[in-house]
N, C-alpha and C positions, 0 to 999 in steps of 0.2 A: 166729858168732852174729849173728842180727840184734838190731835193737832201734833207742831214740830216744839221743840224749846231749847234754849242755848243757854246751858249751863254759864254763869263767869266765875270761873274759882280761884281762889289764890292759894300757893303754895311758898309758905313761910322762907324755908330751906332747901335749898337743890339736895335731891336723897336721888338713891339707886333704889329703884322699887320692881319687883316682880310683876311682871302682869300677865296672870293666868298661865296660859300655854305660849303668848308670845315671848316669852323671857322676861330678862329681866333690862332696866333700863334705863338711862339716867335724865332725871326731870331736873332742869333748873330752876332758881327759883325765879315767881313772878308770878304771870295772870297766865291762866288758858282758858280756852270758850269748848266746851264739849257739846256737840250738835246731835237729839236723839230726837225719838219719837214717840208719841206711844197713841195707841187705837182706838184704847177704851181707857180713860180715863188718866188723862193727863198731870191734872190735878195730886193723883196716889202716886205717881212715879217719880215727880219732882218732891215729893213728900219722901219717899223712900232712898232719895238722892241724898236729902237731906240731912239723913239719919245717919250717927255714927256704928251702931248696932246692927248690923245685917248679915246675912248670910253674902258672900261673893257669888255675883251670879253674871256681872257683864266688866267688861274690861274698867268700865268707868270705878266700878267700885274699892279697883285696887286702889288706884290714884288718889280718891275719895279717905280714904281712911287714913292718907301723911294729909291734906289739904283740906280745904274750907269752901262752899258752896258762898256766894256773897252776892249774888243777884240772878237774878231768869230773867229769860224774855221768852216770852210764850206767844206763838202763831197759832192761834187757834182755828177748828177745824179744817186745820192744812191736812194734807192728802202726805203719805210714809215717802213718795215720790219726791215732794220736797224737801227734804232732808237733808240733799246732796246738792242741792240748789243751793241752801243756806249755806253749808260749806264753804261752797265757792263764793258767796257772798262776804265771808269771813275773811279767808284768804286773800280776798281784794281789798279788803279793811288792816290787809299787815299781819294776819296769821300766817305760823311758820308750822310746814309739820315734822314731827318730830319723831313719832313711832308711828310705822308704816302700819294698816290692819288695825289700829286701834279703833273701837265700835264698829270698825265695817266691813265685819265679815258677811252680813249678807246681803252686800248692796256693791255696787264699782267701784264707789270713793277709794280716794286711797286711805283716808281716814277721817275719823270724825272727831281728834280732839285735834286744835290748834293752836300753838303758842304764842303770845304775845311779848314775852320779854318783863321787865321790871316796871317800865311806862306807859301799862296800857290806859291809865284816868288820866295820865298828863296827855296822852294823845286823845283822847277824847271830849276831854275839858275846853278844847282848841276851838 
């Protein structure tokens, strides 16, 4: 199946973490929502997201290896177009962005991961 899906990850402790060729950066801690896609099978990549063991291959995986994947939400067979949509969808849900280019090198976004802060379940428990 293809489609879009919104990572929700928490990261325990604010670290300075390296990401790829963007440098290096400083994550606080809390909740952030990372917004990807994938074409052909959605299912394997959120699977791979999962996983602490991988090769680094997208911005998300640096992030991934100080933090913890703790829920998806999957739009299924949404079109890559969407992607940036959802974003914005975030963003108006109280997402803050934090590193410019993060996942969206090949799209206009200014980025695809978003920060929530420390209260992102008490705001949405509301």
């Amino acid at each position: 199946m293809k489609g879009i899906y919104s990572l929700l990850i928490h990261l325990s402790k604010g670290k300075n973490i390296k990401v790829g060729k963007l440098g290096i950066f400083h994550f606080p801690e809390g909740y952030y929502i990372y917004v990807g896609s994938a074409m052909n099978g959605i299912e394997q990549r959120v699977a791979r997201h999962k996983r602490k063991e991988k090769k680094k291959r997208w911005h998300i995986d640096y992030l991934l290896e100080e933090a913890e994947v703790i829920d998806v939400f999957i739009k299924g067979n949404a079109e890559r177009k969407e992607e940036c949509k959802t974003v914005i969808e975030w963003i108006k849900k109280g997402g803050k962005i934090l590193v410019k280019g993060f996942g969206s090198s090949d799209c206009k976004c200014e980025t695809h991961l978003l920060y929530f802060g420390k209260s992102f379940f008490k705001i949405k428990k509301k």
